[in-house]
GUMITI-255798 format. One record per residue (C-alpha): x, y, z; residue in three letters. Coordinates in pm, whole numbers, padded with zeros to 5 digits, always signed. Layout:
XYZALA ...
END
This chain:
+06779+13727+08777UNK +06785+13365+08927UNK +06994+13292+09228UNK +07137+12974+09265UNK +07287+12795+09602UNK +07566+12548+09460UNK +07682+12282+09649UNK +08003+12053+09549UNK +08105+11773+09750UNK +08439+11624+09661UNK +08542+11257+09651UNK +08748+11028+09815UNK +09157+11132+09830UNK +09372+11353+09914UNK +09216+11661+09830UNK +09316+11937+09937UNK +09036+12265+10044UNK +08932+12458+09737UNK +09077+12230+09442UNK +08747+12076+09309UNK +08548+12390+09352UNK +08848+12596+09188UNK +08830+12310+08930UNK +08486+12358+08905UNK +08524+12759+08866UNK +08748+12686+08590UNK +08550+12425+08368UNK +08276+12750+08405UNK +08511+13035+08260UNK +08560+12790+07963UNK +08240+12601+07845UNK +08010+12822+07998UNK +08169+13162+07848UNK +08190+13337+08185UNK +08325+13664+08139UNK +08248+13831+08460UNK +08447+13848+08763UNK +08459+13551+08994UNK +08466+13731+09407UNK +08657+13455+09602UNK +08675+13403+09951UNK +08719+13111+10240UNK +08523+13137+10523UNK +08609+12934+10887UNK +08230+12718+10982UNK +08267+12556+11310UNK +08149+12240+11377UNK +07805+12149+11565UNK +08011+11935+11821UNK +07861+12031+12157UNK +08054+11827+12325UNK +08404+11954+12219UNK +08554+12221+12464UNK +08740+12395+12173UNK +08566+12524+11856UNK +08649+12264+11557UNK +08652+12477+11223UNK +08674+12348+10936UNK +08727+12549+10552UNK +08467+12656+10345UNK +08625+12806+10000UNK +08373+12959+09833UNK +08287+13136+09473UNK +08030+13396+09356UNK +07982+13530+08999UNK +07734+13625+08727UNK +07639+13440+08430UNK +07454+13682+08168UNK +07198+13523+07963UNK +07275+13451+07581UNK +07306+13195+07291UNK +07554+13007+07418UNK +07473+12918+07728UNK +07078+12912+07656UNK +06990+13071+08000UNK +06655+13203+07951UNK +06782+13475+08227UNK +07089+13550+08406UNK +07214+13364+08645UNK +07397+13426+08984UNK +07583+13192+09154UNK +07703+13146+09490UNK +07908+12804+09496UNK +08089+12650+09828UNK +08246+12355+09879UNK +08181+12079+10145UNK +08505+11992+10228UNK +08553+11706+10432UNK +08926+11533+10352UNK +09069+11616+10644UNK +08874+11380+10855UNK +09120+11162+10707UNK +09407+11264+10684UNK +09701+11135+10524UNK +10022+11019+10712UNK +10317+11193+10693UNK +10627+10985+10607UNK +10765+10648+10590UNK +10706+10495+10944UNK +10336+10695+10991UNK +10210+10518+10598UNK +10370+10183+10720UNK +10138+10153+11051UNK +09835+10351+10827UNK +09872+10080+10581UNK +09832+09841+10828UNK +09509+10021+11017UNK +09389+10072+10648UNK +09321+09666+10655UNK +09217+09649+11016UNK +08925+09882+10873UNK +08832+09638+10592UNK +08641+09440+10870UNK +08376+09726+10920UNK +08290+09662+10555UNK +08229+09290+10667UNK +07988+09386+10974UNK +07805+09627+10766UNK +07732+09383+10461UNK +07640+09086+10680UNK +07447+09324+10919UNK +07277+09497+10650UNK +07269+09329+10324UNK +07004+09312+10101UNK +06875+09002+10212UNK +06905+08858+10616UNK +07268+08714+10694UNK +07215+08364+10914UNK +07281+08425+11271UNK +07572+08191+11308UNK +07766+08338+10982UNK +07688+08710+11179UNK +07867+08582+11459UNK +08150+08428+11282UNK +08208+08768+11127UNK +08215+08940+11390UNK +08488+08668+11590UNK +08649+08768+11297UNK +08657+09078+11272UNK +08745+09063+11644UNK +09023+08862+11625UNK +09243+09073+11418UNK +09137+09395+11629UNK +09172+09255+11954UNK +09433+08984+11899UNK +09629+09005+11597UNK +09717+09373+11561UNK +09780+09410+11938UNK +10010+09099+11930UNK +10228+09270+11643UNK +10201+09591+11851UNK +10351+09431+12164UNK +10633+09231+11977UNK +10730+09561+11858UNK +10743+09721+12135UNK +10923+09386+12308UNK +11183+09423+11983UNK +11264+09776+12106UNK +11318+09687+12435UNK +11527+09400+12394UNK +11802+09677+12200UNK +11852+09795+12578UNK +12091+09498+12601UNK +12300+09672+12307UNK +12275+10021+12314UNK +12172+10058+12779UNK +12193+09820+12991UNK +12318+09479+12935UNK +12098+09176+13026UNK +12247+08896+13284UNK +12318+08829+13644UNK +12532+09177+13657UNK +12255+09389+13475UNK +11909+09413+13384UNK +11760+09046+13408UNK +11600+08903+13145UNK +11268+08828+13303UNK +11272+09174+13485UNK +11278+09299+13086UNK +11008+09119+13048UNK +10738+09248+13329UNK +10858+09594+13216UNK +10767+09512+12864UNK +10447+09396+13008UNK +10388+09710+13261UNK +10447+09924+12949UNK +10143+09816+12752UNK +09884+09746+13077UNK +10015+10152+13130UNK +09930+10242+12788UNK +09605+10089+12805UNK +09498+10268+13123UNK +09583+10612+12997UNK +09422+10580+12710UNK +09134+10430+12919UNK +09123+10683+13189UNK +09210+10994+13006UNK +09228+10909+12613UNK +08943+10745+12545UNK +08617+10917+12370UNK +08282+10830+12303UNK +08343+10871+11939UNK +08643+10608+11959UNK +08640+10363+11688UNK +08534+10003+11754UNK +08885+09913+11624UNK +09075+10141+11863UNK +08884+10029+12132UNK +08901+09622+12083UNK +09294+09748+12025UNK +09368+09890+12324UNK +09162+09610+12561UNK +09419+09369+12370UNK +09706+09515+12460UNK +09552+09570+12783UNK +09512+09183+12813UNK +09854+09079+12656UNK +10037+09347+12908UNK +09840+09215+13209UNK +09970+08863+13072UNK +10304+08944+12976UNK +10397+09154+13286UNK +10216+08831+13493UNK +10462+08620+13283UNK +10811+08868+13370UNK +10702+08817+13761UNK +10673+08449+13757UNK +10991+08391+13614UNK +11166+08641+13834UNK +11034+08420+14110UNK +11058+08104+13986UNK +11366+07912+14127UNK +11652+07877+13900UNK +11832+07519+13991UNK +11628+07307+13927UNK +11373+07513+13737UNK +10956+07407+13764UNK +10875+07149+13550UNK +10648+07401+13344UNK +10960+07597+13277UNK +11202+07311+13193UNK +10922+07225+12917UNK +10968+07556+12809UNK +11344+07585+12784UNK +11349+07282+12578UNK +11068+07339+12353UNK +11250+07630+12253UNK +11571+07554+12269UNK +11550+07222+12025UNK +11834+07295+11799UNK +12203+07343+11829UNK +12178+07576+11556UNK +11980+07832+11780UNK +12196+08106+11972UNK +11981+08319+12199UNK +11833+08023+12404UNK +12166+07850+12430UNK +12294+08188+12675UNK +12167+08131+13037UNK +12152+08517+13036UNK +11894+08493+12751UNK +11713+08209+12859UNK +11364+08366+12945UNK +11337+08620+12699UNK +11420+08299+12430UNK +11170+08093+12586UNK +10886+08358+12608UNK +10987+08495+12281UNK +10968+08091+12108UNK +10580+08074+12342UNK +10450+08416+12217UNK +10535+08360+11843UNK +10419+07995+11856UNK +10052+08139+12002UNK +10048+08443+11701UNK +10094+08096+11502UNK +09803+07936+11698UNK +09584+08263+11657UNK +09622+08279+11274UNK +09522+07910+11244UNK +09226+08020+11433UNK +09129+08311+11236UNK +09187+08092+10923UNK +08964+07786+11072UNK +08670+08052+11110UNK +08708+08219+10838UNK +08659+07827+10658UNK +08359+07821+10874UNK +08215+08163+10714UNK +08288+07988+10436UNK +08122+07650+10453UNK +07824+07841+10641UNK +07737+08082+10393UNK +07737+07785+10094UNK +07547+07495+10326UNK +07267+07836+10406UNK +07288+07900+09998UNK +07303+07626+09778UNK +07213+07333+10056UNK +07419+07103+10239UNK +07453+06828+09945UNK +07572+07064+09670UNK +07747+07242+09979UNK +07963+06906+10039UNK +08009+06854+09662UNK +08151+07221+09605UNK +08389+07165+09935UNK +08447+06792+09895UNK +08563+06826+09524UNK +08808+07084+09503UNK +08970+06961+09824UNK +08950+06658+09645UNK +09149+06765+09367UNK +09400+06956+09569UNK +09527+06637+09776UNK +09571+06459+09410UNK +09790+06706+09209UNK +09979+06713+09549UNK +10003+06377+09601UNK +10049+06301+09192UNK +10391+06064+09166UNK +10456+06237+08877UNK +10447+06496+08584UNK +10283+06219+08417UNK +09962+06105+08608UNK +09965+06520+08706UNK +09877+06643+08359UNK +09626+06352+08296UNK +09442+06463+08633UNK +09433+06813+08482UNK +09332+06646+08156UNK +09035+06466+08332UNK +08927+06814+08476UNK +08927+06970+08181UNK +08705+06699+08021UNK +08441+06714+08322UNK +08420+07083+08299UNK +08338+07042+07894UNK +08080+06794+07981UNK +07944+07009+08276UNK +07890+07302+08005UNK +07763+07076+07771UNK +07490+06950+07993UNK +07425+07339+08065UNK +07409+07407+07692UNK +07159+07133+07642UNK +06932+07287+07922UNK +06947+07627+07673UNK +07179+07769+07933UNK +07533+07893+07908UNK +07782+07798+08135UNK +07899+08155+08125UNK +07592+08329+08190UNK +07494+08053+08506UNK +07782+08155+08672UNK +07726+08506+08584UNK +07385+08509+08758UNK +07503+08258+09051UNK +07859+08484+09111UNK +07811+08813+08927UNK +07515+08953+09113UNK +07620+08840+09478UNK +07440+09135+09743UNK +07728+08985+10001UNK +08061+09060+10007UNK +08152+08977+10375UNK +08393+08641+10295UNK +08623+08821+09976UNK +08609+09095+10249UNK +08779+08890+10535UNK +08977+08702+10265UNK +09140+09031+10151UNK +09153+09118+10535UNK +09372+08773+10583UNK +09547+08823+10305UNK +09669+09178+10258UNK +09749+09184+10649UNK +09987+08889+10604UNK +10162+09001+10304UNK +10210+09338+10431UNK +10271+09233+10820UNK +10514+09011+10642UNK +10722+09285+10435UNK +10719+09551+10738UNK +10855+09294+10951UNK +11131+09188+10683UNK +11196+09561+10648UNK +11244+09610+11026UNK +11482+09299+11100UNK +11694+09445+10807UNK +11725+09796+11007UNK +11825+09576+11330UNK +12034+09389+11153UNK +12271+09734+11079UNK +12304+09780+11443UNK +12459+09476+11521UNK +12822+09566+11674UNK +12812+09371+11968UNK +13163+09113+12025UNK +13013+08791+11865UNK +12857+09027+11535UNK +12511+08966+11653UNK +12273+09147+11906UNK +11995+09017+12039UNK +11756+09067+11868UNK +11903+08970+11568UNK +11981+08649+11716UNK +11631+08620+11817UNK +11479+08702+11549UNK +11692+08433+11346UNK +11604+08199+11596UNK +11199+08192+11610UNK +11098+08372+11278UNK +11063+08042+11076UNK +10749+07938+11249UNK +10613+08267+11160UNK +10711+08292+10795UNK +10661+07929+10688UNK +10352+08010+10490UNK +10584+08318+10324UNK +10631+08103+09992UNK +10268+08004+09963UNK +10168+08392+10014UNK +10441+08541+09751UNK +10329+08218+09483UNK +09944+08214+09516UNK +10052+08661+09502UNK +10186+08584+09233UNK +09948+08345+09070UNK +09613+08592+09144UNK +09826+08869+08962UNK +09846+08692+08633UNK +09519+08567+08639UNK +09360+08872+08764UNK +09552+09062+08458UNK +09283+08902+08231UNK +08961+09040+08244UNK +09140+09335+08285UNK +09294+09304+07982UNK +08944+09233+07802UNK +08820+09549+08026UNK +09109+09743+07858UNK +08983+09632+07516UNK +08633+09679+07549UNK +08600+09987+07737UNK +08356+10107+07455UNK +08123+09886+07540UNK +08115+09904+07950UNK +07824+09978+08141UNK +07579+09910+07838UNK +07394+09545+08017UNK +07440+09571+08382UNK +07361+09196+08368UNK +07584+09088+08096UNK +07905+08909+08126UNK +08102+09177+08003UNK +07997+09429+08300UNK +07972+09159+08536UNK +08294+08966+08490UNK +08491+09293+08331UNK +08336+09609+08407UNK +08471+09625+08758UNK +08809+09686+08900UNK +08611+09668+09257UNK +08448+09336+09420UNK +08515+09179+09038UNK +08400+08793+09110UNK +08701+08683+08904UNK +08933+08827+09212UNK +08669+08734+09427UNK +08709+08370+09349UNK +09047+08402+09280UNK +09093+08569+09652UNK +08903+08238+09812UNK +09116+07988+09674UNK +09444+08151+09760UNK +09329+08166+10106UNK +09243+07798+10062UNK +09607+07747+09949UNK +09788+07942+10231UNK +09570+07810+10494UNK +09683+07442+10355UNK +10056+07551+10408UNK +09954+07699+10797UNK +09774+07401+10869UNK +10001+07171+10792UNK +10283+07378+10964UNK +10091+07394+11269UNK +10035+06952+11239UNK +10390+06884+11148UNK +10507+07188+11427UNK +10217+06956+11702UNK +10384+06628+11641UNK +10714+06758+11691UNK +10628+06944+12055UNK +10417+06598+12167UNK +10719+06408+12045UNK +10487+06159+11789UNK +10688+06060+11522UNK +10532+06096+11213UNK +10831+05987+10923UNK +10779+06258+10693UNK +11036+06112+10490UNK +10799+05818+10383UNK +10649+05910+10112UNK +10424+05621+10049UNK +10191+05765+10284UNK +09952+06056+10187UNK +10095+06273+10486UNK +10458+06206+10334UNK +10388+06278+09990UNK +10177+06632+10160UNK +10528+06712+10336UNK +10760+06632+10036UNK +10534+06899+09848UNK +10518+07118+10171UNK +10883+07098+10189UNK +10934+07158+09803UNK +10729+07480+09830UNK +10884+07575+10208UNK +11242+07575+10017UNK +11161+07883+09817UNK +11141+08123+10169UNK +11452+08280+10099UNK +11337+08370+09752UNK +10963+08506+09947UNK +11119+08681+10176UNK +11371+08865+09913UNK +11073+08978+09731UNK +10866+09062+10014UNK +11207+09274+10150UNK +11240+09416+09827UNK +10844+09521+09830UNK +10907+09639+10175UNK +11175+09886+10076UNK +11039+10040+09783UNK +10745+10092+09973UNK +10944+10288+10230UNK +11132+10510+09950UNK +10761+10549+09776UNK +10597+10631+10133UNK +10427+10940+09931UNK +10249+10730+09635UNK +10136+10496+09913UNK +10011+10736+10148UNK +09840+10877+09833UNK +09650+10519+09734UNK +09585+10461+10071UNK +09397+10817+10095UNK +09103+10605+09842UNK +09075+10298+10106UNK +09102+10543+10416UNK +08811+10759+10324UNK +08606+10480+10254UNK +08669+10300+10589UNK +08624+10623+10787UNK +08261+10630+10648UNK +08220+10297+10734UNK +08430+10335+11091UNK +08154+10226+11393UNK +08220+10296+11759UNK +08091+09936+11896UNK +08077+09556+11767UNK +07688+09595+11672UNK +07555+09781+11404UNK +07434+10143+11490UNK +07070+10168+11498UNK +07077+10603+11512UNK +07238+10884+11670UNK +07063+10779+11994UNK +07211+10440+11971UNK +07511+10337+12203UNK +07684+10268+11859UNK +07713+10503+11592UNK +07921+10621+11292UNK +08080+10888+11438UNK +08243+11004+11157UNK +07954+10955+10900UNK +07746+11162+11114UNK +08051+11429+11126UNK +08056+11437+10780UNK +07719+11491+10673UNK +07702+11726+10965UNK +07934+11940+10781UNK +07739+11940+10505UNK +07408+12060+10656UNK +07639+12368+10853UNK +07773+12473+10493UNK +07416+12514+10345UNK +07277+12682+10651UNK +07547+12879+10719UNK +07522+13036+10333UNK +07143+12992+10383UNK +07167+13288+10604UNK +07363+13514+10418UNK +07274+13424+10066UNK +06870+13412+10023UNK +06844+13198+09696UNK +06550+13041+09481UNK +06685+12673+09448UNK +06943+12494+09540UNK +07192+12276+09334UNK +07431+11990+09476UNK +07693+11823+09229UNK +07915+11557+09415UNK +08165+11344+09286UNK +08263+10945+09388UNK +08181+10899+09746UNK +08074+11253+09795UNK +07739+11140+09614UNK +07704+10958+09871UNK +07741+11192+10115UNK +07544+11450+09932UNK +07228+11217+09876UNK +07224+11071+10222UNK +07276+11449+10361UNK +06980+11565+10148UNK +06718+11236+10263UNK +06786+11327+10598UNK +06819+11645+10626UNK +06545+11987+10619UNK +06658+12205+10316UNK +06356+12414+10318UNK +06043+12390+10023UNK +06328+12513+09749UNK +06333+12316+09410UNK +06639+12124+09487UNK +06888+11983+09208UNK +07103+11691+09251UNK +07406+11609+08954UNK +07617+11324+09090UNK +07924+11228+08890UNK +08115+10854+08905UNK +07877+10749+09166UNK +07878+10394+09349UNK +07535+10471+09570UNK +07329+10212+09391UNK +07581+09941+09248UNK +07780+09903+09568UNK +07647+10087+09889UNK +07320+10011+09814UNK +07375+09664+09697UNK +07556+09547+09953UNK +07434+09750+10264UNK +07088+09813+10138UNK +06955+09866+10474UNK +07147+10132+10551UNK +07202+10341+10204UNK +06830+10313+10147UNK +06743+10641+09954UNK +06343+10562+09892UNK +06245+10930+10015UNK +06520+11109+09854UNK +06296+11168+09491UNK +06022+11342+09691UNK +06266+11594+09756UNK +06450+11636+09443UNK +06301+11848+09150UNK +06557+11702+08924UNK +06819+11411+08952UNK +07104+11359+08686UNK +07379+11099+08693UNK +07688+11122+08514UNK +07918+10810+08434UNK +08170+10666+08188UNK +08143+10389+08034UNK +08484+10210+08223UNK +08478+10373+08578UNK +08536+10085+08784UNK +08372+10294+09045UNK +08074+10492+08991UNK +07807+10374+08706UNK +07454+10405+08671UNK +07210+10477+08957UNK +06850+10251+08932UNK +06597+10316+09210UNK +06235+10258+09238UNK +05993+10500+09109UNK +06295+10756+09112UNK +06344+10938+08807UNK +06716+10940+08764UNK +06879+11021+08424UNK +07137+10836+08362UNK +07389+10959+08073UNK +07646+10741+07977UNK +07988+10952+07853UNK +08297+10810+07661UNK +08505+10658+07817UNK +08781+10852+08066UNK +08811+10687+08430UNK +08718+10826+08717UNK +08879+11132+08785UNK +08819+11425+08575UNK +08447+11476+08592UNK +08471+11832+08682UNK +08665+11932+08346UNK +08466+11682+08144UNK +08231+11876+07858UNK +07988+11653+07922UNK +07930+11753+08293UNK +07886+12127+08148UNK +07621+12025+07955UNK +07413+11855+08239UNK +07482+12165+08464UNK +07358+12392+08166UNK +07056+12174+08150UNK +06958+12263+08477UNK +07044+12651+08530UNK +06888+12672+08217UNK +06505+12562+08334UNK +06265+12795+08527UNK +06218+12741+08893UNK 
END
């Protein structure tokens, strides 16, 4: 009799402890005729965390049975099997109801930017220093800037509802500047607790850069509350008259008009117009990413044409005097693109397949990355604030039918959703175009994942880091940054008092406001929809939490304690919860090791547990055993390896194998075929059925028999 040490390593999701291995123990009883009696039982491993004062266990469901030798299986003898799971969800766990998935949604884009430090960190090829560093400004300006700013408006929101529902604000109650160093003393608090007693050496990169920020904005804000308590009220400094009139420019504003509101309006108008400020910034360097990474690849005169040109053509059909002259620009376009292909024809080339190899086979990823970063956290940013004014709004009861924060927020919003209508319409315009190849994907599903450098797999074959979005994604940051930039130069003239007649349109920065003004008057339609989105995203908290449980799992893996990239476990930076993970993996097989001696050992993961499984088995010692590896849906060589090649290398994982067999379908967007040097992998191919269901699938039966079924 053989004895066999089974591994299974789920994938990313919810899962919940024991459902793939009970799946597994299923798919047995029925394809490979097992008849004997399957002994089930969960044992508690604890975690090798030294440094933890209580004992961290974690589950380890586990099944043992007997599988006779015969003619249908093939087994030349029998066969028993002790199979545990590596279970390893919980290290991300999923949030539990509407207001937890709203901030997780939020933290689940923060964590998109530790994709962007690993790829330009450890890409297949070296990243130029400069575009490192504007990654990581980045990177660092949403963690340490943007989020905390949110975070302390929201906190400034709840506090302002003290003027309703406690204490009134004005001479004969709380004043509004006293507010306001509270507000501030609040967050420089919660930054020293979590500093003094919170913090661990496993925190995140992003929780740390999150709490120094609202640290910093506290310190600032409270700093702010003082000076105004101080600061005499008739006649005020000149730095504060500037400030009540800057933000108090318009008889149709309420709060700033109320000399017991004056403060809290004027910091209120200053704080939202330097969130403004920030996301210009974060835009202008993610342009400079941009421009960078082209000048460094295709040179700086093919660089200015591929800039120059499309900017080019973006100032005409804006500036176009009519529907006329606008369809023969897009007529000319049209004609230069033929002739472009032509010329590419006549050179035996394509046009189709050159873009294929110049887009399609891309080894970086960090600029649709922070595009998606940009984007996603100022659509959903956008719909949770939306959501939130409409819950203030139905505790308005004060005398005049407004509290204050409603008036506020009616006040001082506009300068912080006038790019709304450009997000919603370029949304909007990615959606339908981005339907496409997925249609074609839907069509040709057959014939996926036959020519990994065709421009069916290429263009179609993937849901994930498709170039079609990817391009798509660029130029609808392109288009929302036009609408903040030219907010922020129209919003500039106004505060220096430079007229700048943007009623003349026959100059070019008329004709740019009459569109900007054109597109600005469909906010109230934006912000419907993004309301709308907002509230069926609150009654469908559950499916979100669920789809976020996919992006979470992959950004834990990726989740590094400091800006630079970990170097190893003695590093100051590390990936805590990498190391955690794959930790458990090593404590299930030596904890079996010990009770169950076996004469090889077999590992079948799923999704991203192949990755775990394969980097667990490079790096760890699993004894002289003939070792087995079946990996099912697995992105380890077509996206971790491709784009952070440096750190997914797996060049002395073959030594160690006896056998490796990979598993995919022909249209799983995630996991396909696995190519490494000199290692033999065997790749089947399987009709087409997604990604889930591999451990049901007939076709994963017949791999596993393949191997139980061979001596030694």
């Amino acid at each position: 009799m053989q004895r066999n040490l089974v591994l299974v390593v789920h994938g990313i999701g919810e899962q919940s402890a024991g459902q793939t291995i009970d799946a597994l123990t299923g798919g047995a009883i029925r394809e490979m005729g097992l008849s004997g009696p399957v002994d089930s039982r969960t044992e508690m491993i604890a975690e090798d965390l030294p440094d933890a004062r209580q004992l961290r266990l974690f589950p380890c469901t586990i099944r043992q049975t007997c599988i006779r030798a015969d003619d249908r299986n093939g087994f030349a003898q029998d066969q028993d099997i002790l199979a545990a799971e590596v279970y390893w969800s919980d290290l991300s766990p999923a949030p539990r109801g509407a207001v937890a998935t709203c901030f997780d949604l939020l933290r689940t884009v923060l964590t998109l930017g530790y994709l962007a430090l690993d790829n330009v960190a450890q890409g297949r090829a070296p990243t130029h220093r400069l575009i490192r560093s504007l990654v990581h400004l980045f990177v660092w300006i949403f963690y340490a800037l943007i989020a905390p700013m949110n975070a302390l408006l929201l906190l400034g929101s709840f506090a302002v509802l003290t003027d309703s529902l406690l204490v009134p604000l004005g001479p004969d109650g709380l004043r509004d500047s006293s507010l306001i160093a509270i507000i501030g003393a609040v967050a420089l608090a919660a930054h020293l607790l979590w500093r003094l007693w919170i913090r661990r050496p496993q925190a995140s990169y992003l929780e740390r850069s999150f709490m120094a920020g609202i640290g910093g904005l506290g310190l600032v804000t409270f700093l702010t509350g003082v000076m105004l308590r101080m600061a005499p009220q008739a006649p005020p400094p000149g730095w504060l008259d500037w400030l009540y009139r800057m933000s108090c420019n318009d008889v149709a504003l309420n709060a700033c008009w109320n000399p017991a509101y004056q403060n809290i309006a004027a910091v209120i108008w200053a704080f939202v117009l330097v969130m403004a400020v920030t996301w210009l910034v974060s835009v202008a360097v993610l342009m400079a990413i941009f421009v960078t990474s082209i000048t460094t690849e295709m040179g700086p005169l093919r660089a200015l044409a591929a800039i120059g040109l499309p900017m080019v053509v973006i100032l005409a059909l804006q500036s176009a005097p009519g529907p006329f002259w606008m369809a023969l620009l897009v007529a000319g376009l049209a004609i230069l693109a033929a002739l472009a292909a032509r010329r590419l024809r006549a050179q035996g080339v394509t046009a189709l397949g050159h873009l294929t190899r110049v887009l399609g086979q891309r080894d970086r990823i960090y600029l649709p990355v922070c595009n998606a970063m940009l984007f996603l956290w100022m659509l959903f940013s956008a719909a949770l604030w939306s959501l939130f004014s409409e819950v203030i709004g139905t505790l308005d009861g004060v005398a005049d039918g407004q509290s204050l924060l409603t008036q506020l927020y009616g006040d001082y919003s506009d300068l912080a959703i006038s790019t709304m209508s450009y997000i919603v319409f370029g949304l909007a315009g990615l959606v339908v175009i981005g339907a496409v190849p997925l249609a074609i994907r839907l069509r040709h599903r057959k014939h996926l994942a036959q020519d990994p450098d065709g421009w069916l797999d290429v263009w179609c074959g993937r849901v994930i880091l498709n170039p079609v979005l990817n391009l798509l994604l660029m130029l609808l940051v392109l288009w929302i940054a036009f609408g903040g930039a030219f907010q922020a130069v129209t919003t500039g003239l106004q505060l220096l008092g430079i007229a700048y007649y943007p009623w003349n349109t026959d100059t070019l920065l008329g004709q740019l406001n009459s569109f900007h003004e054109t597109v600005n008057r469909q906010n109230t339609l934006a912000i419907t929809i993004v309301g709308v989105a907002g509230v069926l995203a609150y009654r469908g908290s559950a499916f979100v939490s669920a789809a976020l449980g996919v992006a979470r799992d992959i950004s834990v893996y990726s989740a590094r304690t400091l800006a630079y990239t970990p170097t190893g476990p003695e590093g100051r930076s590390s990936y805590a919860a990498r190391q955690r993970i794959k930790a458990r993996f090593r404590r299930v097989h030596d904890h079996l090791s010990q009770q169950y001696p076996h004469d090889r050992l077999i590992v079948i993961a799923h999704s991203q547990g192949t990755v775990i499984a394969a980097q667990s088995l490079q790096e760890g010692d699993f004894g002289a055993l003939p070792t087995y590896l079946v990996t099912l849906g697995s992105p380890l060589t077509h996206i971790y390896a491709q784009y952070f090649t440096r750190g997914f290398e797996m060049a002395d994982l073959r030594h160690r194998l006896r056998r490796w067999i990979n598993i995919y379908r022909c249209d799983d967007f995630v996991g396909t075929q696995i190519t490494l040097p000199d290692a033999p992998v065997e790749n089947h191919r399987v009709p087409p059925a997604g990604h889930t269901g591999y451990w049901t699938d007939r076709h994963v039966w017949q791999a596993v028999q393949q191997i139980l079924g061979r001596p030694g």
